[in-house]
PLY file of the C-alpha trace (Angstrom):
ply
format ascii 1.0
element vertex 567
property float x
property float y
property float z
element edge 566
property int vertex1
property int vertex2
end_header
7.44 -32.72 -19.81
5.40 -34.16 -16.55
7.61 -36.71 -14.44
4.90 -39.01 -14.07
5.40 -39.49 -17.90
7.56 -42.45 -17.77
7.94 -41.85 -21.62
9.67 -38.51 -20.25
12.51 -41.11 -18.70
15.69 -42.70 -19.73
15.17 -46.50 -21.00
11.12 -45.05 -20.20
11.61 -46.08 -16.69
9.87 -43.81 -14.26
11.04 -42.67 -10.70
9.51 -44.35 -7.59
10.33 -43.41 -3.91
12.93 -45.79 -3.64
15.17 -43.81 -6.49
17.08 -41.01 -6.35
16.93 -38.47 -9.33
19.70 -37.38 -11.71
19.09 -34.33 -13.97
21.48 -34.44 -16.66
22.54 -33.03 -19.84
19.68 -31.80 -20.96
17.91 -28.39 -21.31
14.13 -29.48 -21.38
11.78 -28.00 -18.96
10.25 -30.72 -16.55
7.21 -30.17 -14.67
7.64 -32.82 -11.04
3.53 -33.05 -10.77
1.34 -34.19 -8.57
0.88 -37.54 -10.43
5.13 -37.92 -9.55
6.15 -39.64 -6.18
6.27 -37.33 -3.09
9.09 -38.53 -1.88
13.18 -39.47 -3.08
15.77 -40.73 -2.00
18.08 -38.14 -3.17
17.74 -35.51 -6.09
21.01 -33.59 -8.60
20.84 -31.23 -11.14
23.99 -31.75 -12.56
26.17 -28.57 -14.32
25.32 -30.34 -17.96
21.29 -29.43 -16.54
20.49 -25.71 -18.32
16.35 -26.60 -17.78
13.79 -25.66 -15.48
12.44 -27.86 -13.31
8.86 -26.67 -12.04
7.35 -28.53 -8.52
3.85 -28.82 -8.39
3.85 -28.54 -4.15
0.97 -26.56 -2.67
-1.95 -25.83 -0.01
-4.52 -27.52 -1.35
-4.06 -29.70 -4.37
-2.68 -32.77 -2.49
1.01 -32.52 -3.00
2.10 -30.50 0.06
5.82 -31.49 0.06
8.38 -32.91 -1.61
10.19 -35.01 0.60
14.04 -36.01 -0.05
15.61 -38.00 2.09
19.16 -37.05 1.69
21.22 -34.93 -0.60
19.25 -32.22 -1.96
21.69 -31.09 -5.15
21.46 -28.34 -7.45
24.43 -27.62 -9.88
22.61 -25.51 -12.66
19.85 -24.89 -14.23
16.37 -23.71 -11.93
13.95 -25.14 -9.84
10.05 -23.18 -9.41
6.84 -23.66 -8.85
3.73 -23.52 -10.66
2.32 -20.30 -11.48
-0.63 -19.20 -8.93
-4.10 -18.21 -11.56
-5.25 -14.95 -12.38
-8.65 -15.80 -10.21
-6.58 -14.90 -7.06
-6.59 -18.33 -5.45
-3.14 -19.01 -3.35
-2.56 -22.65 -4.93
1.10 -23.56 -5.37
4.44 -22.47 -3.80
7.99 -24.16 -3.63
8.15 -26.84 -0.41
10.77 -29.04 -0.20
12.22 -31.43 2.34
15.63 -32.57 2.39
16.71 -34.81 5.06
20.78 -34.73 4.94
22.53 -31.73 3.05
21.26 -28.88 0.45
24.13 -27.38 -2.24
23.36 -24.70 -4.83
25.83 -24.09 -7.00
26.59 -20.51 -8.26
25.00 -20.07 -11.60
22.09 -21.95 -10.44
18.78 -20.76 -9.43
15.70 -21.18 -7.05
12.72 -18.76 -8.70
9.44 -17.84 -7.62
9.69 -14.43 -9.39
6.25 -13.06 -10.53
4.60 -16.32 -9.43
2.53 -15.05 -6.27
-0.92 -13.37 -6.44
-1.97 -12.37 -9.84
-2.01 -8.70 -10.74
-4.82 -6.81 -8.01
-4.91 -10.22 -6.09
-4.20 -10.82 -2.68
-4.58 -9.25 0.72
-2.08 -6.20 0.19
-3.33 -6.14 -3.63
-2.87 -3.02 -5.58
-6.41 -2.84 -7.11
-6.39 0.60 -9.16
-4.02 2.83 -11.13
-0.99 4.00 -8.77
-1.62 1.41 -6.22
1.19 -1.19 -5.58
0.81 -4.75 -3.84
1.90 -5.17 -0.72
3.15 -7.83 1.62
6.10 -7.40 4.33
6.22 -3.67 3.37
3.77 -1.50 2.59
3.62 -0.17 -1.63
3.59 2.90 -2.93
-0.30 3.57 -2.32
-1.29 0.95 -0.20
-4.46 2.00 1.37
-3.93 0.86 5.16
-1.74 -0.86 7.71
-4.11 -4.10 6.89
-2.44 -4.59 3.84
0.55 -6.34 5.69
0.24 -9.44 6.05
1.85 -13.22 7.10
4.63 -14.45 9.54
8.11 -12.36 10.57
9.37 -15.68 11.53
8.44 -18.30 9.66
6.91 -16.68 6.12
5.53 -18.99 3.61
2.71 -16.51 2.27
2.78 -15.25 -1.75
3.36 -11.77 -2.42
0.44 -9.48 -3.71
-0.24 -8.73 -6.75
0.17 -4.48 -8.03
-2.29 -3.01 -10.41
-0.62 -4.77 -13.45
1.81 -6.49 -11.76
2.24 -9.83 -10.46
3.35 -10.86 -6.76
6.55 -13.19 -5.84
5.82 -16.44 -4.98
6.76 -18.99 -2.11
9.75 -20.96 -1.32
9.96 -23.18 1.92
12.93 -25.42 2.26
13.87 -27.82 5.25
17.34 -28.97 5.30
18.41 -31.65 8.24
22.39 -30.82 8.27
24.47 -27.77 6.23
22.66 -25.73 3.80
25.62 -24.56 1.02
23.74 -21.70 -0.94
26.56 -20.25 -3.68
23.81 -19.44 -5.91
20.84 -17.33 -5.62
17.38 -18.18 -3.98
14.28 -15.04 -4.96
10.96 -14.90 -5.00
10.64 -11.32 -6.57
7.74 -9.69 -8.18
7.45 -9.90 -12.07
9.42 -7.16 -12.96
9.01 -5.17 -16.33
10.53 -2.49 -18.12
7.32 -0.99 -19.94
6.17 2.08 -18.58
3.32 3.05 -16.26
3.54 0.03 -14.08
2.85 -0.66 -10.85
4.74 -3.05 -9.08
3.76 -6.55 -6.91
4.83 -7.16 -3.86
8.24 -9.52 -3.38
6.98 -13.23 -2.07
8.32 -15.47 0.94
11.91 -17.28 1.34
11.76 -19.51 4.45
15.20 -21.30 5.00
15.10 -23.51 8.04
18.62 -25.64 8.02
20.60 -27.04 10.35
23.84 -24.65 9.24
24.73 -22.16 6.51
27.45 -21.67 4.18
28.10 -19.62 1.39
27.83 -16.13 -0.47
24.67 -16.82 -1.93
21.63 -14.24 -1.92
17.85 -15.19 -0.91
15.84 -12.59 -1.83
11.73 -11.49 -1.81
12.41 -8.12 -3.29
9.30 -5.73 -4.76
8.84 -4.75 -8.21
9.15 -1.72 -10.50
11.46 0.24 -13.32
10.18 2.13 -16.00
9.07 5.87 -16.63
6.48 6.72 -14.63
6.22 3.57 -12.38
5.61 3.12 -8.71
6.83 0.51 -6.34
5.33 -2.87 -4.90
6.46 -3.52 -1.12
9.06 -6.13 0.21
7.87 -9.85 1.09
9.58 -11.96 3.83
13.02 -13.92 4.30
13.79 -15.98 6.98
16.69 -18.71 7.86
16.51 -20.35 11.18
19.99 -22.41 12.04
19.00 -24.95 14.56
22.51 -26.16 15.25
24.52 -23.00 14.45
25.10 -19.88 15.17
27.08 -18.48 11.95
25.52 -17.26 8.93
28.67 -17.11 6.59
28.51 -14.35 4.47
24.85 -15.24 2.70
22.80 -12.36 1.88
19.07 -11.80 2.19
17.31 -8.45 1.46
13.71 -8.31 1.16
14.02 -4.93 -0.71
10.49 -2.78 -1.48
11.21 -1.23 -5.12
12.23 2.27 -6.18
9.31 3.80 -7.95
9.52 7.11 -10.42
10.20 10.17 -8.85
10.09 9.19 -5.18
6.92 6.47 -5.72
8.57 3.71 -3.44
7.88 1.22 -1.18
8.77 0.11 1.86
11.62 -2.95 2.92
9.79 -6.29 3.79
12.04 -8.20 6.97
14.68 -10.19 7.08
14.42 -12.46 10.22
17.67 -14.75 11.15
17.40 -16.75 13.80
20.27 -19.05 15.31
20.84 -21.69 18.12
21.76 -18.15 20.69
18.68 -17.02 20.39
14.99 -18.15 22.31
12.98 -19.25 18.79
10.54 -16.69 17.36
12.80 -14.04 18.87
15.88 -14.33 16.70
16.78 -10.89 14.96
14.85 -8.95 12.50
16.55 -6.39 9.82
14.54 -3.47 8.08
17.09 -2.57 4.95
15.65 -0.76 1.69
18.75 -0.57 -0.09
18.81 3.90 0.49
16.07 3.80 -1.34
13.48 6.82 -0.37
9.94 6.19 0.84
7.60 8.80 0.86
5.32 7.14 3.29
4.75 3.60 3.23
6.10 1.62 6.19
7.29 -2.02 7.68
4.72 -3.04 10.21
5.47 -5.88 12.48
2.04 -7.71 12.59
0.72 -7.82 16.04
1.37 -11.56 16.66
5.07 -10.44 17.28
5.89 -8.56 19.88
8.68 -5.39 18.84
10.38 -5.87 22.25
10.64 -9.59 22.08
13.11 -9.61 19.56
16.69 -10.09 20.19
17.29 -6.80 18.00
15.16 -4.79 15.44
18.13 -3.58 12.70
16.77 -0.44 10.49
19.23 0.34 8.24
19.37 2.16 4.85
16.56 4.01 4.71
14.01 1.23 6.41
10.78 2.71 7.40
9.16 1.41 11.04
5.63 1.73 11.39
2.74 0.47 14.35
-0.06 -1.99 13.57
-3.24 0.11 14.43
-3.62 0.27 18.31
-0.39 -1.83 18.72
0.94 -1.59 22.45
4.40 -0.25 22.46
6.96 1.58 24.75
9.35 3.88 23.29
11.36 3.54 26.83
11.93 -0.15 25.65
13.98 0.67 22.54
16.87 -1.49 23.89
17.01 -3.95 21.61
16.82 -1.27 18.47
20.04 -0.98 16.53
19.23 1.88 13.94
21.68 3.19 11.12
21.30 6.69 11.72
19.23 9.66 11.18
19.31 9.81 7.75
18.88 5.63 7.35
16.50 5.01 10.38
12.76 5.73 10.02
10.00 5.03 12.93
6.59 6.53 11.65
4.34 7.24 14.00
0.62 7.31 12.68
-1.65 5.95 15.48
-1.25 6.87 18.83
-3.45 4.25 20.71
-1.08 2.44 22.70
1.91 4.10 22.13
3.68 5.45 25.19
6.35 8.14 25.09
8.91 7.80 28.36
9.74 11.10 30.04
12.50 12.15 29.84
12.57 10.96 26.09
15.29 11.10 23.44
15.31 10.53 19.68
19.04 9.53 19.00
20.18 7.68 15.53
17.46 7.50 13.87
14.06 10.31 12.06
10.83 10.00 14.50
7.80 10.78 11.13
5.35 12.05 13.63
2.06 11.62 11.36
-0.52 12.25 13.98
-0.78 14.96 16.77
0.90 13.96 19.73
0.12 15.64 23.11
2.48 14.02 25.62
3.89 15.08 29.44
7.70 15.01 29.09
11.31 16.67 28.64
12.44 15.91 24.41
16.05 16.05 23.19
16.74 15.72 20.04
20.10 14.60 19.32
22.63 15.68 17.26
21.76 11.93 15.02
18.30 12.85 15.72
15.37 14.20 13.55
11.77 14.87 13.80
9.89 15.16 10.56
6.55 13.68 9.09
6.48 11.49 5.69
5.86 12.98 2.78
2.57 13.80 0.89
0.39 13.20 -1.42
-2.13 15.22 -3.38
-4.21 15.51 -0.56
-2.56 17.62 2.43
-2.51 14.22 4.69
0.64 14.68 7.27
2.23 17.63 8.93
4.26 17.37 12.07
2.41 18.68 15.32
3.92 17.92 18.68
2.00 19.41 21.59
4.77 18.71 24.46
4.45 19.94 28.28
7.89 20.10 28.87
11.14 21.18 27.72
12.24 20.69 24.06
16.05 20.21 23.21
17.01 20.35 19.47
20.60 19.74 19.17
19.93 17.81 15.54
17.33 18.59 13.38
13.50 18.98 12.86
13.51 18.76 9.08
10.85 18.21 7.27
12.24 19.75 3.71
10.97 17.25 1.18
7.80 16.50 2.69
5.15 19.06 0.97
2.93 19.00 -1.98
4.28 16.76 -4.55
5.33 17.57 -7.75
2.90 19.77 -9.68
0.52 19.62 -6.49
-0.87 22.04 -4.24
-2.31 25.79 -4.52
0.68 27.75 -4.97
2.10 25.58 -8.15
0.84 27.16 -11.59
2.99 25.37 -14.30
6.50 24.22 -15.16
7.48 27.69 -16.83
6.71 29.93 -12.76
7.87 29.26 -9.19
5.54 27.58 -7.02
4.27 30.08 -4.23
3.03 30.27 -0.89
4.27 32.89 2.04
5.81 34.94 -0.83
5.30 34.56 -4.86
7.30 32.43 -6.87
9.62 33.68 -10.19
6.64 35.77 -12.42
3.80 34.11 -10.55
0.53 36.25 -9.47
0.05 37.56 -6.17
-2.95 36.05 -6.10
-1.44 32.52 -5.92
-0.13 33.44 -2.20
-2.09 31.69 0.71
-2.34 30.88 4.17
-2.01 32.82 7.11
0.61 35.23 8.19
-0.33 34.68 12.05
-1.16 31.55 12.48
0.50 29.12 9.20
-0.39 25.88 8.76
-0.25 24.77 5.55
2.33 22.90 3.31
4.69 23.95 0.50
3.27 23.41 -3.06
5.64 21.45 -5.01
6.95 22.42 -8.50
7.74 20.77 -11.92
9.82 17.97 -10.44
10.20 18.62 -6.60
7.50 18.64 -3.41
7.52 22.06 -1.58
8.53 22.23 2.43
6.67 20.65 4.90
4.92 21.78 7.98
6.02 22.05 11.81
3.76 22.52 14.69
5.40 22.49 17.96
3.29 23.93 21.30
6.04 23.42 24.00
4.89 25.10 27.44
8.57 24.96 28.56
11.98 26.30 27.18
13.39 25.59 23.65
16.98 25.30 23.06
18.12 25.15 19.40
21.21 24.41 18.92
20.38 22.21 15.63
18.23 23.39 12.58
14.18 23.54 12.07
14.05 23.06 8.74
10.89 23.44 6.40
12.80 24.36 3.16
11.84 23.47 -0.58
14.50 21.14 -1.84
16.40 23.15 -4.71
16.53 21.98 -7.93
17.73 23.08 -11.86
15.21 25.28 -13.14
12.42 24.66 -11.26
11.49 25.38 -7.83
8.80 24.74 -5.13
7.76 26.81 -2.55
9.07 26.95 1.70
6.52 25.37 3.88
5.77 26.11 7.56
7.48 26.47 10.88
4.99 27.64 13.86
6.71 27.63 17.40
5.14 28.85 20.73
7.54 28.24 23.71
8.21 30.38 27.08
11.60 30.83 26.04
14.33 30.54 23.21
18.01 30.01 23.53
20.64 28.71 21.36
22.41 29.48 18.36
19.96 27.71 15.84
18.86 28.29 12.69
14.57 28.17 11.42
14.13 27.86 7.83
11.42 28.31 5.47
12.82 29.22 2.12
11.79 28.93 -0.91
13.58 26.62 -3.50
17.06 28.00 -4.92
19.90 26.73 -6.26
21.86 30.21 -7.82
20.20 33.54 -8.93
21.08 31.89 -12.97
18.90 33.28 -15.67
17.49 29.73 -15.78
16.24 29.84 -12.45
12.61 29.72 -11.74
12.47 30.11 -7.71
9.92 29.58 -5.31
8.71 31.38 -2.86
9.33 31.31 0.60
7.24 29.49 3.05
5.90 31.05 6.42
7.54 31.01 10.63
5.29 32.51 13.26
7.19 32.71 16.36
5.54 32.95 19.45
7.09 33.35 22.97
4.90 33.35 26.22
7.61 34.47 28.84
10.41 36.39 27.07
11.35 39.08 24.84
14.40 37.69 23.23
15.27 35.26 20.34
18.78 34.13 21.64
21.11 33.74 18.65
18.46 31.86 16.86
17.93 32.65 12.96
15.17 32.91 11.27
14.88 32.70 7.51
11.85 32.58 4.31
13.92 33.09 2.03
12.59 33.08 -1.63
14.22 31.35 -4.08
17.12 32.57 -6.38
15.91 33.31 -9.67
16.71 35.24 -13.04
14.77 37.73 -11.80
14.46 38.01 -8.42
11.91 36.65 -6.59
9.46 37.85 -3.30
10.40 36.31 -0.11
7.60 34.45 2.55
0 1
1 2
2 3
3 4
4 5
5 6
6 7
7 8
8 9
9 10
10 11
11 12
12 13
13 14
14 15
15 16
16 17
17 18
18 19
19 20
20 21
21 22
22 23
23 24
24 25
25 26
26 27
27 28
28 29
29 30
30 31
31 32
32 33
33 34
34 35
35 36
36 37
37 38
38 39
39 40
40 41
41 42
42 43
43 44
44 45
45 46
46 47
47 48
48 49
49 50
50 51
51 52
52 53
53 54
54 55
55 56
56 57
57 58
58 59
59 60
60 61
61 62
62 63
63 64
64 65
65 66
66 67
67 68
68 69
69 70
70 71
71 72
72 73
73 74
74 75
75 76
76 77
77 78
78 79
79 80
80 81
81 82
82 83
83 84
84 85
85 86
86 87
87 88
88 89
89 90
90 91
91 92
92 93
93 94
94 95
95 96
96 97
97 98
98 99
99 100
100 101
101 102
102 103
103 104
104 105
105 106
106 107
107 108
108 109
109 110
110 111
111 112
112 113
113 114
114 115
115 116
116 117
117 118
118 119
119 120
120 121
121 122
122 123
123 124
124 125
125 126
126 127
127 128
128 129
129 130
130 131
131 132
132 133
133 134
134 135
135 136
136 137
137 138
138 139
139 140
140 141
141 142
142 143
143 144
144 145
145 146
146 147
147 148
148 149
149 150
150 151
151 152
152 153
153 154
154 155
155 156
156 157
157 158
158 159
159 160
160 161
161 162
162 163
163 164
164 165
165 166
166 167
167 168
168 169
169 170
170 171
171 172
172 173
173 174
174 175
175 176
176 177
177 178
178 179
179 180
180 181
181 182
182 183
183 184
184 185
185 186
186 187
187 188
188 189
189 190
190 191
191 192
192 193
193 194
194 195
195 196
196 197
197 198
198 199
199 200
200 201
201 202
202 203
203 204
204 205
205 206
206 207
207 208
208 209
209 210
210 211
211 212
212 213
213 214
214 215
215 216
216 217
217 218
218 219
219 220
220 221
221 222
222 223
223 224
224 225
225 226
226 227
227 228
228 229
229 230
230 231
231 232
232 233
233 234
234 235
235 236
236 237
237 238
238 239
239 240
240 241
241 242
242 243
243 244
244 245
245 246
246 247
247 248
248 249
249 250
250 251
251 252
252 253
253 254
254 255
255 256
256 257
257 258
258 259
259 260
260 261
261 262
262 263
263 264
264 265
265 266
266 267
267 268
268 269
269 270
270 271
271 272
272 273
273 274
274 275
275 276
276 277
277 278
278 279
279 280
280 281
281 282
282 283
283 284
284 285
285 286
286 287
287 288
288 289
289 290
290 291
291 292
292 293
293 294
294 295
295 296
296 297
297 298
298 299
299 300
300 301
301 302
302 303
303 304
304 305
305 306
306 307
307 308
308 309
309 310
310 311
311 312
312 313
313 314
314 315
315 316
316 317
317 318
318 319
319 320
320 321
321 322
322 323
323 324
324 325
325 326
326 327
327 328
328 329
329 330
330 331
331 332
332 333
333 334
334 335
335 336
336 337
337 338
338 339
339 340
340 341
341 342
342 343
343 344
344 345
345 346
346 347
347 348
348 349
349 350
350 351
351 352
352 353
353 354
354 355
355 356
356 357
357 358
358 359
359 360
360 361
361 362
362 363
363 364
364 365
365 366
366 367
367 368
368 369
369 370
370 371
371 372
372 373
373 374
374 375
375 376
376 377
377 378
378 379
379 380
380 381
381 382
382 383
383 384
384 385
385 386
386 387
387 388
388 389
389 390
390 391
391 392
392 393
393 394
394 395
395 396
396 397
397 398
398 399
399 400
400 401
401 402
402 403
403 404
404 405
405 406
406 407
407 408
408 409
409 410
410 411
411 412
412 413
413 414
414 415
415 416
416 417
417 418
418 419
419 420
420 421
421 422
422 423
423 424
424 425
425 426
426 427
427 428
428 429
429 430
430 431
431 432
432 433
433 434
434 435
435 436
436 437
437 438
438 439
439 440
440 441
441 442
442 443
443 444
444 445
445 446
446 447
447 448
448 449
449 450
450 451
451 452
452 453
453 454
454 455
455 456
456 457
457 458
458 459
459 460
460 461
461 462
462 463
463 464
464 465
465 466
466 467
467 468
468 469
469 470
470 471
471 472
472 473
473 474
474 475
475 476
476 477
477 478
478 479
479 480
480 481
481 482
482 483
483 484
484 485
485 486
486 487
487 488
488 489
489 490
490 491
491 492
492 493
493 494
494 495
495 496
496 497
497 498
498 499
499 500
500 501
501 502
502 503
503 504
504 505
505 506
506 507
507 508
508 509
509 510
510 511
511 512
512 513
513 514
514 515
515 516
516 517
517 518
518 519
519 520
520 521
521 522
522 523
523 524
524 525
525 526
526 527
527 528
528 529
529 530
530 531
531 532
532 533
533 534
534 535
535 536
536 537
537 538
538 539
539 540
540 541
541 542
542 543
543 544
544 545
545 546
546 547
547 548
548 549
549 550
550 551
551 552
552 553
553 554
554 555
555 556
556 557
557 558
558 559
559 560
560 561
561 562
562 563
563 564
564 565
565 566
């Protein structure tokens, strides 16, 4: 029913900008269009309302805003926008004014889910089988670092579209006093359980309100679920207080989605700003909810500057990446606050304008060094610390090589375990039924099916049934190593099937510590079940010593009913 419809109206009476609007006891759908007034005086949903109530705001159709000039109330029911068309065009999103004070109720909702750019529309679009739309966060697939896109601060942009999947939309609200959000504000992808689908990307939620109460959730999560599914990237929240400084205990995640056997995408941001902080350099929050991301990243577009921030939060498993040729310092990581090594991700893939500080320590959080790096300095990697690369795809894309004049410290880890061929990829994987190989054979495969070179490895692990094989580790270090920590390039175990070790190459004047190098192949216990794989490939090389320290070395292959030939 359109608003402008006065037929649609008690006693037929339709609103003006001199009335304020009551929603009540009714479950019709009502569509406020562009032929309604722009402005109210004051608007309620009431908790009889179980409707929707669709605004027709937009860019470009005339109707930018709806404009209320005090109470903005919402005690059930939903409020949305119109749905963007399948020709790609960026027409409507959610924009409403409110002069005095927002409530939403718990039960009720504001929804731009699956309302953004249609499926393979949009700049971060996924446009072919596998690829996933991206917006804040990079999805699964995404071809570039273009394919992030709009404001950190102040997002109003729709979420991309995936290959068959639908983009969030947009919701921008302005609220003069106190904001009281119970309920939940999301502009999510479309979301669908069917199989083979490949999510959007999550939309834009831009709160800007002169306080905040609540335990509400805004959200602009990605899309996915489903066998054989892959993941559309996180969108954009923001709330900016402009005379506050508390947030209550409101959530806001801006989540990428969990795809099928690792095929996820990366966390949009989550900026909060409040009266503390200089505007456009409030605090900005990388969370993906532990959920594992092969390689797609969070880029901060270039129109922010990293450092400028009042603090850069990475948290469960929230992926960092750099703009192409973006200028930044690593010496200026005080206003970083990561979660850990195991929750903290900064992928390096570029190196122009990226400067490494010497001496130079990677504490709290994995450095994914995607590119080779030749720098001049003394590393330490500490015990919270880890070097590793991000994982592959079919194609051998990313190995870690670190060509360092200096000393190199590993008192944490260098681990880059899960990070080989993928499943069922790479030379040395046959079929479900025989270990994946390559420095040694896998459980009953050929010997043919070994490769790579005993003197001089490079390659990655091939991956088996259901894991990836190991990694690969390159580090050139014209100084001392001390390993205290691990150098891992392992095959993740798993029931019944397992892929192959990967590599570990090392060429140092000396070695100390009491260490451990690993390159096995997968194992879990020598069961008759077991299928293991076999072990990767560690070439050792020192240029002023004779001696290994207590350092050990292992290529294990994997357990297996049978035994099975070690790298």
């Amino acid at each position: 029913d359109l608003a402008s419809t006065r037929g649609n109206w008690f006693a037929g009476i339709g609103p003006t900008t001199i009335d304020s609007i009551l929603v009540d006891d009714i479950d019709s759908n009502m569509t406020w269009d562009a032929a309604a007034p722009y402005s109210v005086v004051a608007w309620r949903n009431t908790d009889q309302y179980d409707g929707t109530v669709t605004i027709g705001t937009g860019w470009s159709n005339g109707f930018d805003t709806l404009t209320i000039s005090n109470d903005f109330i919402i005690e059930k029911g939903t409020l949305t926008h119109m749905t963007n068309p399948s020709s790609g065009s960026a027409l409507y999103r959610l924009n409403v004014a409110a002069g005095s004070n927002f409530t939403l109720a718990v039960g009720a909702l504001i929804s731009a889910d699956g309302v953004g750019y249609y499926q393979g529309k949009g700049p971060g679009a996924g446009t072919a089988s596998y690829r996933c739309g991206s917006h804040g966060g990079e999805g699964y697939m995404s071809t570039n670092a273009a394919v992030v896109y709009g404001s950190v601060t102040q997002p109003t942009n729709l979420g991309s579209g995936g290959f068959n999947r639908n983009g969030g939309g947009a919701i921008y609200l302005t609220v003069g006093v106190t904001s009281t959000v119970n309920g939940i504000i999301r502009a999510n992808a479309q979301t669908n359980n069917n199989n083979d689908q490949f999510g959007g990307a999550g939309g834009s939620v831009f709160l800007r309100t002169g306080s905040l109460a609540g335990y509400g959730l805004l959200s602009a999560d990605g899309s996915c679920s489903g066998y054989n599914n892959a993941g559309g990237g996180g969108g954009r929240v923001a709330v900016i207080l402009t005379n506050s400084t508390s947030f209550d205990v409101v959530r806001m995640t801006a989540y990428g989605a969990v795809g099928y056997y690792g095929r996820g995408a990366a966390a949009g941001t989550v900026y909060k700003e409040n009266t503390s902080h200089t505007p456009g350099q409030g605090i900005v929050v990388l969370d993906n909810a532990d959920r594992d991301v092969r390689w797609a990243r969070t880029i901060i577009p270039t129109n922010h500057a990293i450092e400028g921030f009042a603090q850069i939060v990475i948290t469960n498993k929230g992926v960092l990446g750099f703009a192409d040729g973006e200028t930044f310092d690593f010496g200026s990581m005080g206003n970083f606050a990561p979660g850990g090594a195991g929750e903290a991700f900064i992928t390096v893939r570029g190196t122009n304008g990226l400067v490494f500080p010497n001496p130079f320590t990677v504490d709290g959080y994995t450095l994914r060094l995607d590119t080779n790096i030749n720098v001049i300095a003394d590393w330490t990697i500490a015990a919270n610390g880890c070097l590793s690369h991000s994982w592959n795809e079919s194609t051998p894309d990313y190995s870690l090589n670190l060509n360092l004049t200096g000393d190199l410290t590993v008192n944490g880890a260098v681990d880059v375990r899960p990070c080989g061929y993928p499943q069922e990829r790479g030379p040395g994987y046959i079929n479900i039924n025989i270990g994946s190989c390559y420095g040694g054979r896998g459980y009953l495969a050929p010997a043919n099916k070994t490769y790579g070179s005993l003197l001089n490895p490079t390659h990655l692990g091939s991956g088996c049934y259901y894991e990836p094989g190991g990694g690969a580790v390159r580090l050139d270090v014209t100084g001392n190593v001390v390993l205290n920590g691990t150098i891992r390039a392992n095959a993740y175990p798993i029931d019944g099937f397992n892929p192959s070790g990967g590599t570990i190459w090392l060429r140092a004047a000396t070695l100390s510590g009491s260490g451990a190098m690993d390159a096995s192949g997968g194992r879990l216990s020598p069961s008759f079940s077991e299928r293991g794989g076999g072990g990767g490939r560690i070439a050792l090389r020192l240029t002023n010593s004779v001696a290994y320290g207590g350092v050990t070395l292992t290529a294990h292959g994997g357990a297996g009913g049978a035994g099975d030939p070690a790298g």
